[in-house]
C-alpha positions as CSV (number, residue, x, y, z in Angstrom):
1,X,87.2,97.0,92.4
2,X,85.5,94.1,94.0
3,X,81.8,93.5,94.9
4,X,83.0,93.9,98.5
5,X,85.0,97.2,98.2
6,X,82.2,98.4,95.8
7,X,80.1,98.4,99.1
8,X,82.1,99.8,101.2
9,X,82.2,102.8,98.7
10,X,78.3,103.1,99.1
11,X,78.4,102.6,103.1
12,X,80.2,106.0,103.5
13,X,77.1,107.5,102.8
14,X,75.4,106.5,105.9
15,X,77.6,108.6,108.0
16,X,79.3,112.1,107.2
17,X,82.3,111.4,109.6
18,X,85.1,108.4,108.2
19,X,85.5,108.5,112.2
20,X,83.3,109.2,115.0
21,X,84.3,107.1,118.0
22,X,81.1,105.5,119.8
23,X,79.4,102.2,120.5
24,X,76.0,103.2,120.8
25,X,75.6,102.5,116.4
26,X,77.6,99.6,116.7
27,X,75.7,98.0,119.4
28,X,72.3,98.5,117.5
29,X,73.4,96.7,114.8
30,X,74.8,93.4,116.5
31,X,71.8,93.4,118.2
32,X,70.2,93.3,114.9
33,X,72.6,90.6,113.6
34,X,71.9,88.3,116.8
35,X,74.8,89.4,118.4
36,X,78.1,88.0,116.7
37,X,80.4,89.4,119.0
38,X,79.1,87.2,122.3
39,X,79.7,83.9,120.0
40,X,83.6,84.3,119.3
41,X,86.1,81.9,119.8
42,X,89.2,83.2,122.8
43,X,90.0,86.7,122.0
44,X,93.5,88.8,122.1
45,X,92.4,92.5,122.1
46,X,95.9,94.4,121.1
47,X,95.9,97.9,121.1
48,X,98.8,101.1,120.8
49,X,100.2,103.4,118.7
50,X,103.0,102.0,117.4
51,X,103.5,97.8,117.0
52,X,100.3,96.4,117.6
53,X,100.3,95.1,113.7
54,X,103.1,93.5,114.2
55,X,101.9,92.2,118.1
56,X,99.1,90.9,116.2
57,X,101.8,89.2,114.1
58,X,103.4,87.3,116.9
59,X,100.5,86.4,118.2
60,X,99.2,84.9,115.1
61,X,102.7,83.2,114.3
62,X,102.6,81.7,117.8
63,X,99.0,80.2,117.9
64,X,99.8,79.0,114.1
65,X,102.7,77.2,115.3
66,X,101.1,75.7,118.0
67,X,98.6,74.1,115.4
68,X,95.5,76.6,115.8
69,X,93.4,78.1,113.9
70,X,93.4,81.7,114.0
71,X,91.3,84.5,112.9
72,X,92.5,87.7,112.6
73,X,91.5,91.7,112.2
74,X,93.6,94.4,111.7
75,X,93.7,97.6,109.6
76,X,93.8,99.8,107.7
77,X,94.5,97.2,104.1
78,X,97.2,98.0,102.3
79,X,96.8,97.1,99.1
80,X,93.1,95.0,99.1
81,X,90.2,95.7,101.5
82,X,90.3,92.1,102.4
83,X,93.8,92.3,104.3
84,X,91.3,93.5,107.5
85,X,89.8,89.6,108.0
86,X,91.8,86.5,108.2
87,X,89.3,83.4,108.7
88,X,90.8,80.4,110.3
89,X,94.6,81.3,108.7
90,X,93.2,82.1,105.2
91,X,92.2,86.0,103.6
92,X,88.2,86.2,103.7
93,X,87.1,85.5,100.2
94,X,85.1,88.6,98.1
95,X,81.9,86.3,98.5
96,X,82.2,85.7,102.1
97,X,82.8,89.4,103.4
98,X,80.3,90.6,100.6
99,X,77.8,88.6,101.4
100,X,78.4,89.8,105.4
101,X,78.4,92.8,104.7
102,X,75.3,92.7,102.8
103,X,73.8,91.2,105.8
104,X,75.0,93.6,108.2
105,X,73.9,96.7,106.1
106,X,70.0,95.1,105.6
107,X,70.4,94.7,109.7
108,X,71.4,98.6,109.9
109,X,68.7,99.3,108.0
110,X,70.1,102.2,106.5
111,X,70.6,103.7,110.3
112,X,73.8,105.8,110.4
113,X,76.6,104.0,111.0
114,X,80.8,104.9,110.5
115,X,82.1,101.9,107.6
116,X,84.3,101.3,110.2
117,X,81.6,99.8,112.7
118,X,79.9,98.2,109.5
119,X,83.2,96.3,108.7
120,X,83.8,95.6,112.2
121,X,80.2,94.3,112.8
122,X,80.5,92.2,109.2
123,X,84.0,91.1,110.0
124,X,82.5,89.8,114.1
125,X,79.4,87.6,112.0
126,X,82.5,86.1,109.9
127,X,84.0,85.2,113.0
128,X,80.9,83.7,114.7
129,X,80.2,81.4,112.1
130,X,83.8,80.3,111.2
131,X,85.1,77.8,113.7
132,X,88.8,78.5,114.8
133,X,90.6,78.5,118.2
134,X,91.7,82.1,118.6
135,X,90.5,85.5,117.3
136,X,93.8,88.2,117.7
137,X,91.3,91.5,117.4
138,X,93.6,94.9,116.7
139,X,91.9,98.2,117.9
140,X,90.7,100.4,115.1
141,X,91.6,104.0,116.6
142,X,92.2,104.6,120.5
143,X,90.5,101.9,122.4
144,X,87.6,102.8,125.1
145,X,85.2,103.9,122.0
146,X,86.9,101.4,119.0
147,X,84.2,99.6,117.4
148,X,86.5,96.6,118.3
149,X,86.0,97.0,122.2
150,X,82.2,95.5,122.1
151,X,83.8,92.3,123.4
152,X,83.4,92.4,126.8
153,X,85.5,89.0,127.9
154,X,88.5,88.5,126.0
155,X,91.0,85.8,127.2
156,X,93.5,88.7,127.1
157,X,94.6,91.9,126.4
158,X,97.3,93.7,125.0
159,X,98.9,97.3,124.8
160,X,101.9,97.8,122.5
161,X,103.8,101.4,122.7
162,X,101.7,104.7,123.5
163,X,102.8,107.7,121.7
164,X,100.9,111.3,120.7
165,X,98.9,110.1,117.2
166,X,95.5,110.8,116.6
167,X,95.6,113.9,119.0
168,X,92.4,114.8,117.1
169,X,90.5,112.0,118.2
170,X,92.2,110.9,121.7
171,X,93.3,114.0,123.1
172,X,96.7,115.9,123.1
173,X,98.4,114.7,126.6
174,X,100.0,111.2,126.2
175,X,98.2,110.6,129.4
176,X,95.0,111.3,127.9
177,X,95.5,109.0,125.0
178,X,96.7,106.1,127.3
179,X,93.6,106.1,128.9
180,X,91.8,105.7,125.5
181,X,94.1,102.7,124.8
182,X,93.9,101.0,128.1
183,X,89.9,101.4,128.1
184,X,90.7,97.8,126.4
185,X,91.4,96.1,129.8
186,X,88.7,94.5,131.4
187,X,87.9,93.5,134.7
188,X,90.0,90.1,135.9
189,X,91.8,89.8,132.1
190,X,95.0,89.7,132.1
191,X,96.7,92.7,130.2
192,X,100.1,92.6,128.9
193,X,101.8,96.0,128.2
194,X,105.1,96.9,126.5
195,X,108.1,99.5,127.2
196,X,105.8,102.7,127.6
197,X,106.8,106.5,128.5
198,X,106.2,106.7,132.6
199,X,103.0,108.5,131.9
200,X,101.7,106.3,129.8
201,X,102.4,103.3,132.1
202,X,101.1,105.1,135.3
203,X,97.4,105.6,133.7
204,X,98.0,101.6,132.5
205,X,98.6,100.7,136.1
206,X,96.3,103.1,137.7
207,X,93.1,101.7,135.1
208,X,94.5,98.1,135.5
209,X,94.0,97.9,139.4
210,X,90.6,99.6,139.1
211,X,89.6,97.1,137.5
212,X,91.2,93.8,139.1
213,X,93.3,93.5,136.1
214,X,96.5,91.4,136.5
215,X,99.0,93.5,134.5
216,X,101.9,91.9,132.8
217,X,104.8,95.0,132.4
218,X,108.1,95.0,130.6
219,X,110.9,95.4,133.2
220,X,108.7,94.7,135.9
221,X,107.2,91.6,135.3
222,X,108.5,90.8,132.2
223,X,111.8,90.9,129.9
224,X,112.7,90.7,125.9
225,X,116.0,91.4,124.7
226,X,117.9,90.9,121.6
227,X,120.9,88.6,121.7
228,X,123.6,87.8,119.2
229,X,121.7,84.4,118.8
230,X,118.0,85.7,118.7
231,X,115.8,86.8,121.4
232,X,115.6,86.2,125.0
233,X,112.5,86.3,127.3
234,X,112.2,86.0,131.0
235,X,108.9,86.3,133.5
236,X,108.0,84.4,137.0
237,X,107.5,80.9,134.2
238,X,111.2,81.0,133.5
239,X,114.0,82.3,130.5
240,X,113.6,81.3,127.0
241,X,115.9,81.8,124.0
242,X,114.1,82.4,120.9
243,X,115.0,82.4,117.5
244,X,115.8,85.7,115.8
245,X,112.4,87.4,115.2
246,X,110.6,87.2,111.7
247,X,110.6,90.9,111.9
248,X,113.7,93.4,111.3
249,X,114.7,96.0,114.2
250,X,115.3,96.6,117.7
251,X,112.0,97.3,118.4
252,X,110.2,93.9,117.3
253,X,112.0,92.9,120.7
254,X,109.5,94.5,122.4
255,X,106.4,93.6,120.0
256,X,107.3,90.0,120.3
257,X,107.7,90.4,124.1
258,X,104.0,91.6,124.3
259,X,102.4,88.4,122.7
260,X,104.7,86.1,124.5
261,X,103.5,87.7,127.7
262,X,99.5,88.0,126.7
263,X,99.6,84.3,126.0
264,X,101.6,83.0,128.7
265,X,99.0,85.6,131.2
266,X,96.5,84.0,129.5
267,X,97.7,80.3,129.4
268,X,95.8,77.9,127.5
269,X,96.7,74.7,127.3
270,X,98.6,74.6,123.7
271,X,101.0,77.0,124.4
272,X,104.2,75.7,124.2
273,X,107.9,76.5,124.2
274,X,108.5,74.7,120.7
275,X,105.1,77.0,119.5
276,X,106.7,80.1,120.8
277,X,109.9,79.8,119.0
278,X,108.5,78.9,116.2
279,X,105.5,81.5,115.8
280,X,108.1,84.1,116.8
281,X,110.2,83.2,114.0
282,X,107.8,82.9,111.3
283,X,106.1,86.2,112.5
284,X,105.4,88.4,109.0
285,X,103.9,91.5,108.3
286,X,104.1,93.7,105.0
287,X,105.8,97.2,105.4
288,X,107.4,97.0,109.1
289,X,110.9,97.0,107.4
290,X,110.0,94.8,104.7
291,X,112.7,94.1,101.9
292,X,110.8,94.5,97.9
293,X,112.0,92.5,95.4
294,X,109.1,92.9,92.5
295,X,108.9,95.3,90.3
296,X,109.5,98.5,91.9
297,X,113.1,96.7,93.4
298,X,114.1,95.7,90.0
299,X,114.5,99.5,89.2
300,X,117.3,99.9,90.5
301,X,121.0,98.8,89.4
302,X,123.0,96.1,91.3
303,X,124.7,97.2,94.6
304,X,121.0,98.4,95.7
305,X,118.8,97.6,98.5
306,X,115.0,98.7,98.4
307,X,113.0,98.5,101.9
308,X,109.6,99.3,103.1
309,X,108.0,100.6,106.3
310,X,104.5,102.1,107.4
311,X,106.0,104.3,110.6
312,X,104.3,108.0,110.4
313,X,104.2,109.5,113.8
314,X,106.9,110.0,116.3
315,X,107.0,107.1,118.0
316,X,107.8,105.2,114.9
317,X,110.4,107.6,113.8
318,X,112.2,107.1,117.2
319,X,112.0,103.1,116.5
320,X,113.0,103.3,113.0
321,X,115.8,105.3,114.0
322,X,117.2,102.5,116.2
323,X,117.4,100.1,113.7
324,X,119.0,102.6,110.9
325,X,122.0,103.2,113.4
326,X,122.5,99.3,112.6
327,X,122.7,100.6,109.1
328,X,125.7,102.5,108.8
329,X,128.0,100.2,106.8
330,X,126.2,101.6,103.9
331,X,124.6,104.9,102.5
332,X,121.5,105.6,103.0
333,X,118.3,107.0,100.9
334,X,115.3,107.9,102.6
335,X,112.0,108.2,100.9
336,X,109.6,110.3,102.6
337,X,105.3,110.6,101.9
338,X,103.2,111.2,104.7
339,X,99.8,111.7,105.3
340,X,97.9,115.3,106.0
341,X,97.6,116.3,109.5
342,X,100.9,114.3,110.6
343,X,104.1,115.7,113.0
344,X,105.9,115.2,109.9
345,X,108.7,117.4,111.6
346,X,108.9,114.8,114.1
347,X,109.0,112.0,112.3
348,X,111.5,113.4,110.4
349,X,114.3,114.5,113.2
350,X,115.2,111.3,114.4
351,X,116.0,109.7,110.6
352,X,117.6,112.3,109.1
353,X,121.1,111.9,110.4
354,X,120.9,108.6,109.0
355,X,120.1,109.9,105.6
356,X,122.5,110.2,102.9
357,X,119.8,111.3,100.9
358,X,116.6,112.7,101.7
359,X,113.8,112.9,99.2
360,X,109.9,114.1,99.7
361,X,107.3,112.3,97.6
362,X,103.4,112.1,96.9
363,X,102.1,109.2,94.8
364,X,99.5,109.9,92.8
365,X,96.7,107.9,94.8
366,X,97.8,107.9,97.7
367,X,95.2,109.1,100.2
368,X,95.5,112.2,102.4
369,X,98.8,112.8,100.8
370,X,100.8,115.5,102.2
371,X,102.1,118.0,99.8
372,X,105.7,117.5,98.8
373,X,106.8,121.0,99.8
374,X,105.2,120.5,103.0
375,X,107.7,117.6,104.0
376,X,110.5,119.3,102.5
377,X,109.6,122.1,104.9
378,X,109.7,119.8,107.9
379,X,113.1,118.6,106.8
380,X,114.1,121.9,107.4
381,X,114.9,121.8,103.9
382,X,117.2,118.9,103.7
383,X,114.8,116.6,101.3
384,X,114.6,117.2,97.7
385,X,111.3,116.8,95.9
386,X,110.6,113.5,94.0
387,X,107.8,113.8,93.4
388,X,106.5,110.4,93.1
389,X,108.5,107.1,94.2
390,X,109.7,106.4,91.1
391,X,111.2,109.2,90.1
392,X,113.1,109.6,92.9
393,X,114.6,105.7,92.9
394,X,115.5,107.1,88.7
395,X,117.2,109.6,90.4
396,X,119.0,108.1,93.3
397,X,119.6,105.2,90.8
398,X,121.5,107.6,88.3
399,X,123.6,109.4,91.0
400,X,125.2,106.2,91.8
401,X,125.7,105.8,95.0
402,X,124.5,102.4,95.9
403,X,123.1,101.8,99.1
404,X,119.8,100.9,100.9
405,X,116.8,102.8,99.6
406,X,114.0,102.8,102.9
407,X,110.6,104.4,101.2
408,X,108.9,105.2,104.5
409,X,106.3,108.1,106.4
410,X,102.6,106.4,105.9
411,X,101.0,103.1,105.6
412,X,98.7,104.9,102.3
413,X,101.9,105.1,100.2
414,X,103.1,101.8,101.4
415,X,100.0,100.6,99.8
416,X,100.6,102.6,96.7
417,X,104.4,101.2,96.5
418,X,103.1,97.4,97.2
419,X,101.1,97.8,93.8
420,X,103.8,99.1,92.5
421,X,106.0,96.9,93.0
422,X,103.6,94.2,91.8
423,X,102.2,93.2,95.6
C-alpha cells in the first residue's frame, strides 16, 4: 500500500457514510485550502451513467492531440488509487497526491468529511498549482450534489447516456436521476448531451433552457455514426470523417460524438480537424472492451481470445450487447462478477443469447462482491459457478471450445483481473 492509499484508509473515519451527497463539507474545506477550485485551468464537466469514462477519454485524446496539456479526474481506480489524477498528461506521483492530501486533511481539521470530497478537494489543489490547458472533470455519483460540481464556470459540459443506477442515491424514475446529472449545466455553458431515453432528454432540455444553456443534442443538433471506414460526425460547423475510434463497439460512436460536440460548443482556438481525428483515434481506456494479453491471457491455449469490460447496470448490458451481435463468427464465454445491490438480472438478459457459455464468479478481493449463487440466480440458472476467474478460464480452457472469453459485470473485479493479469 502506498503512503497515499494508507491515508485514504484513515480518512474513512471522518465520516460513517463512503457516500453522502452534499457540498456544504466540501465547500468548508476549499475555503480552508484558499479555494483551489476558482484557480483551474478551462474545465469539461462530463457526467452519465454509462460512457462518461470513456467521454473523458476522447476528450483527453483530442486536447492531447491538439498539443495540450491536460489534467484529468475520474473514478473509481482500478487497480492503483492514483488512476483518479492525471497532472498535465502524467499519473500524479505518491508524493504529490500524499502530500495534498495531507494538506487538505490539516485544512479539514478533522471536520467530517466523505474521502470522496477529501480526494476531490486534494485532487482540485493539484490542479491549481499544476499549469496545463484543460482540466476534463468526471462526476463522482449523480451530479447536482457530486463533490465535482463546486466549479461553478466550466468552459463546458457534458452528459453521456442516462440509465436507472444508483437508484439508492438518485432516485428510482429515470427522470429523477436525469435531473441529478444535468444539475451539472450551468447558466450560458454550453452542454453537449448524447443519445438519451426521451425522458431523460426532456428534463435535459427543460433544465438546459432554465438556465440559458445552449444544448448540443444527438440527432438534433448533432450526428456520430459508424462507417465502414471509421466515424462520421456532422453539426451546423460541417461533416467530418474520422478515423475508427480507439475504442471497440457501437456505442463509443456515441461517447466520441459527445466530446467532439462539447469542444466544438465550447471552441477554443486549438481545436482542430487534424486534433480531432487524431485524439479520437488514440482515445484509450482500460476495461471498456479491452483485449488482455499478460498473464491472465496466457492461460489460455491458442485459438483464444480474452477481453475485458467494466459495464454493470442495464444500460451497459444493452451497449455491450450491440457490439457482441458483431461477435458471432465465434463462440462465446461470458464471465460474470457483479457487485452487491446491482440489477444483475438486467444486466444479464441482453448478453445471454450471446453466450455460449455462461459462468458466475467472485474474486477473492473484490469489493462488494455479489455472491456467486446470486448471479446464477439472475441467469435464470443458465451460468455455472466459477467461482473465481481463473478457474473458470481452466475450465472453459479444458472444454475446448476456443472462442472469445469477455470477463465482464463490475469495474471492482476488473480491477482484480487487471492485477491478475499482471496490469
Amino acid at each position: 500500500m502506498s503512503r497515499a492509499e494508507a491515508i485514504v484508509e484513515r480518512l474513512h473515519a471522518l465520516h460513517p457514510k463512503l457516500i453522502d451527497l452534499s457540498l456544504g463539507r466540501l465547500h468548508r474545506a476549499l475555503d480552508a485550502l484558499g479555494n483551489p477550485e476558482k484557480h483551474l485551468p478551462p474545465v469539461v464537466h462530463v457526467a452519465g451513467t454509462n460512457g462518461k469514462g470513456s467521454t473523458c477519454a476522447f476528450l483527453r485524446g483530442i486536447a492531447e492531440a491538439a498539443g495540450q496539456r491536460v489534467h484529468v479526474y475520474t473514478s473509481p481506480h482500478l487497480v492503483r488509487f492514483h488512476e483518479r489524477v492525471r497532472l498535465a498528461g502524467t499519473l500524479v506521483t505518491d508524493e504529490a497526491l500524499t502530500a495534498a492530501l495531507e494538506e487538505a486533511e490539516a485544512a479539514n481539521k478533522g471536520e467530517p468529511i466523505t474521502v470522496f470530497e477529501i480526494t476531490t478537494a486534494a485532487a482540485l489543489l493539484l490542479f491549481s498549482r499544476v499549469p496545463a490547458d484543460v482540466l476534463v472533470l468526471e462526476v463522482g455519483l449523480g451530479g447536482r450534489l457530486d463533490a465535482t460540481n463546486v466549479v461553478d464556470r466550466p468552459a463546458a459540459t457534458a452528459i453521456a447516456s442516462i440509465s436507472m443506477d444508483h437508484m439508492d442515491f438518485l432516485g428510482d424514475s429515470l427522470a429523477g436521476i436525469a435531473a441529478e446529472k444535468a444539475g451539472i449545466i450551468k447558466p450560458g455553458v454550453p452542454c453537449a448531451t448524447g443519445a438519451q431515453d426521451p425522458v431523460a432528454l426532456d428534463v435535459i432540455r427543460r433544465i438546459a433552457a432554465e438556465r440559458g444553456a445552449p444544448l448540443f443534442a444527438r440527432g438534433r443538433d448533432w450526428t456520430a455514426e459508424l462507417t465502414t471506414e471509421g466515424l462520421r460526425y456532422g453539426d451546423a460547423r460541417g461533416a467530418l470523417d474520422l478515423p475508427p475510434p480507439g475504442l471497440p463497439g457501437p456505442h463509443q460512436a456515441d461517447n466520441a460524438g459527445i466530446a467532439i460536440a462539447a469542444l466544438r460548443a465550447w471552441n477554443p482556438s486549438w481545436l482542430t480537424d487534424v486534433a480531432i481525428a487524431r485524439g479520437v483515434a488514440a482515445a484509450e481506456w482500460p476495461a471498456r472492451l479491452q483485449r488482455l494479453k499478460g498473464t491472465l491471457a496466457k492461460t489460455l491455449p491458442d485459438g483464444f481470445d480474452l477481453w475485458l469490460d467494466g459495464g454493470h447496470n442495464a444500460g451497459a448490458g444493452v451497449a455491450l450487447a450491440q457490439h457482441l451481435a458483431t461477435w458471432r463468427d465465434r463462440p462465446l464465454h461470458l464471465v460474470v462478477g457483479m457487485k452487491k445491490g446491482k440489477a444483475s438480472e438486467d444486466f444479464l438478459r441482453p448478453l445471454i443469447p450471446f453466450a455460449t457459455t455462461l459462468t458466475a464468479v467472485a474474486e477473492p478481493g473484490q469489493h462488494l462482491a455479489m455472491p456467486v449463487e446470486d448471479i446464477v440466480a439472475a441467469s435464470g440458472g443458465v451460468a455455472r459457478p466459477g467461482p473465481t476467474v481463473a478457474e473458470a478460464l481452466a475450465r472453459i480452457a479444458a472444454e475446448g471450445t476456443p472462442g472469445r472469453v469477455l470477463v465482464c459485470g463490475s469495474l471492482y473485479l476488473a480491477g482484480e483481473v487487471l492485477k491478475a493479469d499482471g496490469a
